[in-house]
C-alpha positions in Angstrom: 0.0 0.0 0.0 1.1 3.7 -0.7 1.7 4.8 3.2 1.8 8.4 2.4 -1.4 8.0 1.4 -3.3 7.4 4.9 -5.4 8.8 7.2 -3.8 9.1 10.7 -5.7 10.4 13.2 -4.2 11.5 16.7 -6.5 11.7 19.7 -4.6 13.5 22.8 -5.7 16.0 25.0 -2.2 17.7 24.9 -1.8 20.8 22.9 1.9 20.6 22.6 1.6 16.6 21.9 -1.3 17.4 18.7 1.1 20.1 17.7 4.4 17.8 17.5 2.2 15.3 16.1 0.6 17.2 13.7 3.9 18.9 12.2 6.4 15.6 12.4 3.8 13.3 10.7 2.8 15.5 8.0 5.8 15.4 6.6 5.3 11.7 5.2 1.6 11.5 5.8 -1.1 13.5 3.4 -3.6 12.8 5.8 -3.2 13.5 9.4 -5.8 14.5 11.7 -5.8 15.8 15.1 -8.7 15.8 17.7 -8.7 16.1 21.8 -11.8 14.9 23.2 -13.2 10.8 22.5 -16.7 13.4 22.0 -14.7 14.5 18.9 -13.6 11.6 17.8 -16.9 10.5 17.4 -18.1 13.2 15.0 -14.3 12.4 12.9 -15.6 8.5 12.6 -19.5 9.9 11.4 -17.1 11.1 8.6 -14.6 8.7 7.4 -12.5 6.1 8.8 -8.8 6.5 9.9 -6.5 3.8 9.1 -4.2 4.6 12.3 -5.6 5.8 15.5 -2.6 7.2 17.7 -4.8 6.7 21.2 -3.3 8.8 24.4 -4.8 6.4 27.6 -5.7 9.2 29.9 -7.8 12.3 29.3 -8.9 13.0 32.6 -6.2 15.5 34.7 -4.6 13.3 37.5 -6.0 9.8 36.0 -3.3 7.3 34.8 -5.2 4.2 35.0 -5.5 3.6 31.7 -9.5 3.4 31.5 -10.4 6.0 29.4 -8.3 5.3 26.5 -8.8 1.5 27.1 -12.9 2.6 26.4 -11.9 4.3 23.6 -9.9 1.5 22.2 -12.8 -0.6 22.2 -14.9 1.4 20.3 -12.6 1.7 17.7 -11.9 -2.2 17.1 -15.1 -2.3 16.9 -15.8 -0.5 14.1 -16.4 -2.3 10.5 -13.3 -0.8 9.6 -11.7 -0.9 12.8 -8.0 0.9 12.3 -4.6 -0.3 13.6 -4.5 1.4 17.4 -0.9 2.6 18.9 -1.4 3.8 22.5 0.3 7.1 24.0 1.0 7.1 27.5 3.1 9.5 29.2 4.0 7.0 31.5 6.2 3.7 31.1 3.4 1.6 32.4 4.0 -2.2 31.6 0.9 -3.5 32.9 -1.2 -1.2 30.7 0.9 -1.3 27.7 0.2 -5.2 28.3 -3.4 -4.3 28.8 -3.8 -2.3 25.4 -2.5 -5.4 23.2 -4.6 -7.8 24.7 -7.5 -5.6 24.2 -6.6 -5.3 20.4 -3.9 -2.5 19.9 -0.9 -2.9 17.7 1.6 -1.0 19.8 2.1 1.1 22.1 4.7 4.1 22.5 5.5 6.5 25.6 5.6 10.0 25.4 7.3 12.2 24.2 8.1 9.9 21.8 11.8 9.1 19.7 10.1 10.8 16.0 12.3 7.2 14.2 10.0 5.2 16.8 6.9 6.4 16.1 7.6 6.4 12.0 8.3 3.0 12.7 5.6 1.8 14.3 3.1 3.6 11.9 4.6 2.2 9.0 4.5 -1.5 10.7 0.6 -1.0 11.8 -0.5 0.1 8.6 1.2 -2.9 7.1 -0.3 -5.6 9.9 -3.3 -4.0 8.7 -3.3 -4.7 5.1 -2.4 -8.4 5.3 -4.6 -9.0 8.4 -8.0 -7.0 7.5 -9.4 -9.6 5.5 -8.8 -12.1 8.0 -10.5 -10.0 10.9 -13.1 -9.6 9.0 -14.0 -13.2 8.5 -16.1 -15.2 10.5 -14.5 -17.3 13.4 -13.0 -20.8 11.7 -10.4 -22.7 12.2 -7.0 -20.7 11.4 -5.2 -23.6 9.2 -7.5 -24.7 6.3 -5.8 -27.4 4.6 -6.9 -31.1 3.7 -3.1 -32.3 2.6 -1.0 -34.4 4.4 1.9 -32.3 5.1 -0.4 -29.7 7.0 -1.9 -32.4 8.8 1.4 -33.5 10.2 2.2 -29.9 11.1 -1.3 -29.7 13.2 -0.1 -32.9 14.5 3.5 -31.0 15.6 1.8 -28.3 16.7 -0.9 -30.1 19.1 3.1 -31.7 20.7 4.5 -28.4 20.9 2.1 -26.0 21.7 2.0 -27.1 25.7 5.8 -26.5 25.8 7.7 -23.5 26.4 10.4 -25.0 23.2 11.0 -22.4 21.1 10.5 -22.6 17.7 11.4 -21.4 14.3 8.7 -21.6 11.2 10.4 -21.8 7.6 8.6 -21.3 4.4 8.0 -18.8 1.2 6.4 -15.6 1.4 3.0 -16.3 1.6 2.5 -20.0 3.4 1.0 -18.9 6.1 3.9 -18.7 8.8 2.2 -16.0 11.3 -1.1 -18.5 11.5 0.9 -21.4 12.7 2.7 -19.5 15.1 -0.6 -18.2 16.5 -1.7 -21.9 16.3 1.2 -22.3 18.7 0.3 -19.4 21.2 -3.5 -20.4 20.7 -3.2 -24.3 21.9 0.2 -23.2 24.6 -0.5 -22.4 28.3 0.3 -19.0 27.7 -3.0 -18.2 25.1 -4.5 -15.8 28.1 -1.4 -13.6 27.2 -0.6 -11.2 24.7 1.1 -12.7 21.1 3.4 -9.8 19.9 4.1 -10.2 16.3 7.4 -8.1 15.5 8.6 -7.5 11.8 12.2 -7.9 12.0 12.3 -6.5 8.3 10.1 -3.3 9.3 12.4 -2.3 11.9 15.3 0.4 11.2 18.4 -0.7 12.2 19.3 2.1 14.1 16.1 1.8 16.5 16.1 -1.9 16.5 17.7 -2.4 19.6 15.3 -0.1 21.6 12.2 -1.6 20.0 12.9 -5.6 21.4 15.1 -4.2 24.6 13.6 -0.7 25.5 15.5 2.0 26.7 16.0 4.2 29.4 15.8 8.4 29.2 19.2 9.7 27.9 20.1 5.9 26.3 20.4 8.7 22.8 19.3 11.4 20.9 15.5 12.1 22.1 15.0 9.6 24.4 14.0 11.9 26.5 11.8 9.0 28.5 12.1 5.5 29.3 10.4 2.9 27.1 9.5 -0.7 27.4 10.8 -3.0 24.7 8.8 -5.9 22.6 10.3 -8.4 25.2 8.3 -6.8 28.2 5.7 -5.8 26.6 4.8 -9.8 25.6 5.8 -11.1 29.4 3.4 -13.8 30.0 3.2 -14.3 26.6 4.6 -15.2 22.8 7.3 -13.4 20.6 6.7 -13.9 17.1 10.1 -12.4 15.6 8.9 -12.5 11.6 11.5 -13.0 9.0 14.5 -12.9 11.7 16.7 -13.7 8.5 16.6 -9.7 8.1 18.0 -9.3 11.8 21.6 -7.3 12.0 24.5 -9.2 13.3 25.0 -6.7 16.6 21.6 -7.5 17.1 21.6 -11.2 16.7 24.7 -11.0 19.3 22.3 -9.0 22.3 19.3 -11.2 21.4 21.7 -14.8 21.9 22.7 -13.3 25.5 18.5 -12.8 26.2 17.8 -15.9 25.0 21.0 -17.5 27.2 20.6 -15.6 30.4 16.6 -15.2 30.1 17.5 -11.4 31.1 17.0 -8.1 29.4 18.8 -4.5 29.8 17.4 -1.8 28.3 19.9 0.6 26.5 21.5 3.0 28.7 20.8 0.7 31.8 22.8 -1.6 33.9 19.8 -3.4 35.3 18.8 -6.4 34.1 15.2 -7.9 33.9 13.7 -11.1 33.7 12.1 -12.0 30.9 8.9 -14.2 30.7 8.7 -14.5 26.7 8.2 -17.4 24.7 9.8 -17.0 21.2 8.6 -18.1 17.7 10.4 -17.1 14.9 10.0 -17.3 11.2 11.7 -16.4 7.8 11.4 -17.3 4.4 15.3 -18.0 4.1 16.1 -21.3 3.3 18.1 -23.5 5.8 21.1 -23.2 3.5 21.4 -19.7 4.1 20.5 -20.0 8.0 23.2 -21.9 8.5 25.9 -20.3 6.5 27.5 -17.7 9.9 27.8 -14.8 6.9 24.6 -14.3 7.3 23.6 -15.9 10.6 25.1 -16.8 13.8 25.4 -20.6 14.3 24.7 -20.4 18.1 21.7 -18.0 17.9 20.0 -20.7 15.4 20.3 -23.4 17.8 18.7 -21.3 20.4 15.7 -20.8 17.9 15.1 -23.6 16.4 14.4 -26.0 18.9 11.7 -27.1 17.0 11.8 -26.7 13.1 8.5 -26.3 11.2 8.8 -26.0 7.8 5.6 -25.2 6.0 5.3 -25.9 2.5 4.6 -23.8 -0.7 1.2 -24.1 -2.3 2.4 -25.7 -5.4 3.7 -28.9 -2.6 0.0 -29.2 -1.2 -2.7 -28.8 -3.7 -5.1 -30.3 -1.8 -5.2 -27.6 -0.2 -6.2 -25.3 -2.5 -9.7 -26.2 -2.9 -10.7 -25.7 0.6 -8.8 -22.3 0.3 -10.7 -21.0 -2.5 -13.6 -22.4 -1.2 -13.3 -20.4 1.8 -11.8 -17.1 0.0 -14.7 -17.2 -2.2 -17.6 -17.2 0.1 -15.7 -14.6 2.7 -15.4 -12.4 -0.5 -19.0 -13.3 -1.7 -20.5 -11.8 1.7 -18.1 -9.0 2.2 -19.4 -7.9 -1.2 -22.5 -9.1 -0.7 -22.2 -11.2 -4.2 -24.1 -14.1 -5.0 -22.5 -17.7 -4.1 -20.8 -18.9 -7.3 -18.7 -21.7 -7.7 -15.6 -21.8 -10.3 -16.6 -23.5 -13.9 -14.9 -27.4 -14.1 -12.1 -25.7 -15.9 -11.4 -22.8 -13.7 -11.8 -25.1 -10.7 -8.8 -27.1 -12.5 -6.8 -24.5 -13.6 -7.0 -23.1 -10.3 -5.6 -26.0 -8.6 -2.9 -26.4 -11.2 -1.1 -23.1 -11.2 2.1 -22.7 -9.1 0.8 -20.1 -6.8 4.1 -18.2 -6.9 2.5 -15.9 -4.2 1.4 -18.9 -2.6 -1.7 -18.7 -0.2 -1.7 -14.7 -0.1 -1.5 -14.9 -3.8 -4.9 -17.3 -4.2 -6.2 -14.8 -1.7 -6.2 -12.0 -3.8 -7.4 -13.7 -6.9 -10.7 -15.1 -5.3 -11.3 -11.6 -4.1 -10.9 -10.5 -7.7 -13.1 -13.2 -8.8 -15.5 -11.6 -6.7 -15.8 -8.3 -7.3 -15.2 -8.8 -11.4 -17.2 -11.9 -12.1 -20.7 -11.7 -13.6 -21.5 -15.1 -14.9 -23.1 -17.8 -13.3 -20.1 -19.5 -12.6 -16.1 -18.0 -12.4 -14.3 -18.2 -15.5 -10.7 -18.7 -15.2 -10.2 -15.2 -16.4 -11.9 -13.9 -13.4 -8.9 -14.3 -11.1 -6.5 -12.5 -13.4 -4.2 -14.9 -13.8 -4.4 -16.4 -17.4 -2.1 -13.9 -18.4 0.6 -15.8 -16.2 -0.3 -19.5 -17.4 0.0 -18.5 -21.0 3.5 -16.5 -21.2 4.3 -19.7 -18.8 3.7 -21.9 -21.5 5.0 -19.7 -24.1 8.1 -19.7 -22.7 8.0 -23.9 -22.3 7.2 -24.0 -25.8 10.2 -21.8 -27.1 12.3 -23.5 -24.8 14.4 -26.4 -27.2 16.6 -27.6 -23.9 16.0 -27.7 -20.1 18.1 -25.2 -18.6 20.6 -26.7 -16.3 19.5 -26.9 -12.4 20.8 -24.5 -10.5 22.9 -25.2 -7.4 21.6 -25.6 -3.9 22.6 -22.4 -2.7 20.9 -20.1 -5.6 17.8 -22.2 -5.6 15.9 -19.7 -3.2 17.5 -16.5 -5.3 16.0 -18.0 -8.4 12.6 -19.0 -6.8 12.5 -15.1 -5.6 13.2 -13.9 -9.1 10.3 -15.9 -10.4 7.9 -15.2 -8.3 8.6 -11.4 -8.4 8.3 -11.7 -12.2 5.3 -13.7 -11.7 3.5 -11.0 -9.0 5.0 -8.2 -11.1 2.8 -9.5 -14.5 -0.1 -10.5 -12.1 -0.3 -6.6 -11.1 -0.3 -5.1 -14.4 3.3 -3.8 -12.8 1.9 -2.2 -9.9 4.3 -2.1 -7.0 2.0 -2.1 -4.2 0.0 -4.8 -5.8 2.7 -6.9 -6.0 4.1 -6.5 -3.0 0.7 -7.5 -1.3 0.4 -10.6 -3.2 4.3 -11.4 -2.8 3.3 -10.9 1.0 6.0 -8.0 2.1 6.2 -4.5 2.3 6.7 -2.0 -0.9 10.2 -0.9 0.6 11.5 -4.4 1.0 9.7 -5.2 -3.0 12.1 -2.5 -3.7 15.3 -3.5 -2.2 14.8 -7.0 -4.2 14.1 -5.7 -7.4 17.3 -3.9 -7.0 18.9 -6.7 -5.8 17.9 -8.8 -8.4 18.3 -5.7 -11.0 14.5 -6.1 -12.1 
């Protein structure tokens, strides 16, 4: 999505906060609104719907229990659009920070804020809320549709796991479903009545990385003019879903093996350790060649991760799957829309569960809902889902081909898989980045930094 583009509103009774706001953000932002009062919020929401509410907890002089904002909080989750929620609190306040992600929000930072934190965790909501809305808004079902064997097996392994505290590390493509299983885990573990904190390792900066797991204390740098809880405290009692931890810097892999080791963090700038009551999931989209090779990640970090291994399979591996995932895709689609319930033609219905999936479940995603909102016959043509285009210069190129080419080694096999399925996204989306980027299941900045990298 183009994140200049949305609406972020700021509700905070402080002048001198909605000021700083209100000048720092609309530098990036074309849309930023500012109101003081949850009365005025509701007259902003009769209007149009934020994508990012920025939420202060307390509006009432002397109150710092949380309840206000914790009320407002729920009103806005509620709403049919609900937006992604960061709460402000002027006060480093574990317990409530704890309280506003259990009730729904995505983060949470303390004022006055670093200006790199709060870009951050912006940009990081407004991508959780992309790839998650379509999921919220579907009705409550089981969170790993499959009917193949290999995702039976990783039910199975989950339903062992889950009542552990093992940490474990999901592999797979873009796309697989990674984040479901590891909320699998956190749903069936003991630990399901705390918070799970889902952290994109490739949506941090560098720079602020350190503060976001570990927090910091006031003076720890430039602007930190308060103390701030990290991702570690803020999930105590909890899960720690670090996503594509492939992307983590080597200093940083080095402070998170002595957490994992000592089960202790220190904030930057303090000397005082805290114990840390975390369980950690992990994931990235790396293969296990690359994991393993210390250039790019440290060997005795990944044996503190990957206690258990799950490695969940691309959607071309499983295609019995893909039935039940259209199936489902469909009919969410057909009542979001309010559409009538259509089924795919016998040769869209085999096309569909032929095709490579490049963008794997993500990808199918998308075309159903395009199926959706473009079909008009009494049954989906192939051409509904927009992907025809794909299978035919697929084939073309098979039929101009006179020799296989030769396989590539093991250690490109990933870089030429990425390659593809970029291509493949790339021609899906008509060449629209954005597009592309959702169905390849990342960002637009890190779509970037691999079509340099692969000089597309």
């Amino acid at each position: 999505m183009d994140l200049s583009s949305s609406h972020i509103l700021v509700l905070d009774d402080d002048a001198d906060v909605i000021i700083a706001a209100r000048v720092f953000l609309r530098r990036k932002y074309q849309r930023v609104q500012t109101v003081s009062t949850p009365s005025a919020l509701r007259t902003v929401l009769e209007r149009d719907a934020p994508d990012v509410v920025l939420l202060d907890l307390n509006f009432t002089h002397g109150r710092t229990d949380g309840a206000e904002g914790l009320s407002v909080l729920d009103t806005l989750l509620a709403l049919p659009a609900a937006p992604a929620v960061i709460a402000l609190t002027a006060y480093a306040d574990v317990a409530l920070a704890v309280a506003a992600l259990k009730r729904g929000a995505t983060d949470f930072i303390t004022k006055p804020w670093n200006n790199a934190h709060l870009e951050a965790a912006i940009d990081a909501a407004l991508s959780q809320r992309a790839a998650r809305r379509a999921a919220l808004q579907a009705p409550a079902m089981p969170s790993l549709i499959s009917n193949s064997p290999a995702m039976r097996d990783i039910k199975h392994l989950i339903a062992r796991v889950a009542p552990t505290d093992a940490n474990v590390m999901i592999l797979g493509e873009n796309g697989v479903g990674k984040e479901l299983v590891a909320r699998a885990l956190h749903d069936a573990s003991r630990r399901s009545d705390g918070p799970f904190l889902a952290v994109d390792m490739g949506a941090l900066p560098a720079p602020t990385l350190e503060s976001e797991l570990f927090g910091h204390v006031a003076g720890a740098f430039t602007d930190a003019r308060a103390e701030r809880e990290g991702r570690f405290q803020a999930a105590r009692g909890g899960s720690l879903f670090l996503d594509e931890i492939g992307n983590m810097p080597g200093a940083a892999q080095a402070k998170l093996l002595a957490v994992l080791e000592r089960r202790q963090v220190t904030r930057m700038g303090s000397n005082r350790a805290e114990e840390v009551d975390v369980r950690i999931i992990s994931a990235t989209n790396l293969s296990e060649t690359q994991l393993y090779d210390p250039a790019v990640f440290r060997a005795d970090l990944m044996f503190r991760l990957n206690t258990i291994v799950i490695r969940v399979p691309p959607l071309r591996e499983r295609r019995e799957d893909i039935a039940p995932l259209w199936r489902h895709y469909l009919s969410h689609y057909e009542r979001q829309y309010e559409r009538p319930a259509r089924q795919p033609s016998a040769d869209a219905a085999e096309r569909l569960r032929r095709f490579p999936w490049p963008g794997n479940v993500r990808s199918l995603r998308h075309a159903c809902e395009r199926a959706v909102i473009v079909g008009h016959r009494a049954e989906y043509g192939w051409d509904d889902f927009g992907v025809a285009t794909v299978v035919a210069g697929a084939a073309a190129v098979a039929a101009d081909a006179m020799t296989p080419a030769p396989p590539a080694p093991a250690s490109l096999e990933l870089q030429v898989l990425e390659r593809e399925a970029i291509e493949t996204a790339l021609a899906m989306a008509g060449g629209n980045i954005s597009r592309a980027a959702r169905l390849l299941g990342v960002s637009r900045a890190a779509l970037y930094r691999k079509l340099e990298r692969h000089a597309l």
